[in-house]
C-alpha positions in Angstrom: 0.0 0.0 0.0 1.2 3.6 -0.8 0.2 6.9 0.8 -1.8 8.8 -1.6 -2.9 11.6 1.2 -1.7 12.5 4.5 -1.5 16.1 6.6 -1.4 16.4 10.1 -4.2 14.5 11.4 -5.3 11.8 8.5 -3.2 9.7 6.1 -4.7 7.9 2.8 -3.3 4.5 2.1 -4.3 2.8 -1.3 -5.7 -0.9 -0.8 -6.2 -3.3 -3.4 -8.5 -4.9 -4.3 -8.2 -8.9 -2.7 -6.7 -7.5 0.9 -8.7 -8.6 3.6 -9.3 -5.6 6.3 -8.8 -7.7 9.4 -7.0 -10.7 9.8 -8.7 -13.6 8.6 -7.4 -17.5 9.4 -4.7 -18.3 7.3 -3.3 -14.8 6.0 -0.2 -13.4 6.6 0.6 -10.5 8.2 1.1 -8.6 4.7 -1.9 -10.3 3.4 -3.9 -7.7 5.4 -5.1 -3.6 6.0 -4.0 -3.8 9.7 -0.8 -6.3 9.1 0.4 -2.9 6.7 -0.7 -1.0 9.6 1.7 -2.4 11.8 4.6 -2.1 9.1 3.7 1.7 8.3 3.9 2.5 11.9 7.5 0.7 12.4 8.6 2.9 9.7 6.8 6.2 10.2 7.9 5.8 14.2 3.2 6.7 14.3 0.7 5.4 15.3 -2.3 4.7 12.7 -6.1 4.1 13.9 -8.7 2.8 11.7 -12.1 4.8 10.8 -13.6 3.0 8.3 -13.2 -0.1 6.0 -13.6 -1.6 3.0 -14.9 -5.3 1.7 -12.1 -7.8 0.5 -13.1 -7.3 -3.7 -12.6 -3.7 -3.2 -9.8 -1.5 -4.2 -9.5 2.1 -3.0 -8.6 4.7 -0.3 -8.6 3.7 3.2 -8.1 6.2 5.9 -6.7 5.9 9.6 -6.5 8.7 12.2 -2.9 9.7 13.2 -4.2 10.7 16.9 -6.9 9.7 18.6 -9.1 13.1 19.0 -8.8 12.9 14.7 -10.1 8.8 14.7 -12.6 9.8 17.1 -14.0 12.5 14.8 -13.9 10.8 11.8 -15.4 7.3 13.3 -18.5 9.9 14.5 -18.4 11.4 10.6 -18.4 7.4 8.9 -21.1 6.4 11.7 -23.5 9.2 11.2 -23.1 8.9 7.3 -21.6 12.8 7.1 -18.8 11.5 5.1 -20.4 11.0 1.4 -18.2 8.0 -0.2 -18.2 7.4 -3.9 -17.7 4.1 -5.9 -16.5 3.6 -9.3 -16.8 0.6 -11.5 -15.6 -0.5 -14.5 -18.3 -1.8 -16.3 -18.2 -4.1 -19.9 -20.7 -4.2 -23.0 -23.2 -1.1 -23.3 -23.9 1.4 -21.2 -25.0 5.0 -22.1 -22.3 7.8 -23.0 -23.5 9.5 -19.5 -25.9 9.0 -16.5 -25.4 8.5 -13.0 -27.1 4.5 -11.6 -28.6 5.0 -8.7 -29.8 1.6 -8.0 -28.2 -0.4 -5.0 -25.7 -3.1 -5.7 -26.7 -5.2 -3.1 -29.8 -5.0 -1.3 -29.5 -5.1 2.5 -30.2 -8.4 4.2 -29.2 -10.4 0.9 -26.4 -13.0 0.8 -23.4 -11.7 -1.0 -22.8 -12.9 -4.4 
């Protein structure tokens, strides 16, 4: 992972797609968002907290706190949906030249496909 952000209270780390968030059974340290944790703190001599997540399949920013008054903050923002997120996807065969789809991609209480 590679910072893509960072001032003096937040840092943007890039997460590919496939990484896990939390450790799952099996993976290795690298194999997951708080293993890197762990490595970008030895090396930055900070200490990173979580505010948010993101599933396994997805790639994009992930953001920690570099002090705890800035992760408590943000974990109020993510929790009372203040913090407006946007997803993009690449999409194949035909779709029109513009428009916005507005239609969930999964519905809540469904099993995950």
């Amino acid at each position: 992972m590679k910072a893509l952000y960072r001032d003096r209270d937040l840092i943007a780390l890039e997460k590919p797609e496939g990484m896990d968030c939390y450790q799952s059974s099996g993976a290795s340290e690298s194999g997951h968002v708080l293993g890197l944790k762990e490595t970008f703190e030895e090396k930055m001599s900070e200490r990173l907290f979580p505010v948010h997540r993101l599933d396994q399949a997805t790639s994009g920013l992930i953001v920690f706190a570099l002090n705890p008054k800035a992760a408590s903050l943000m974990q109020r923002l993510f929790r009372e949906s203040k913090i407006q997120k946007t997803y993009r996807a690449w999409v194949w065969g035909q779709t029109p030249e513009r428009g916005i789809i507005q239609t969930p991609l999964k519905v809540k209480g469904s099993p995950r496909t």
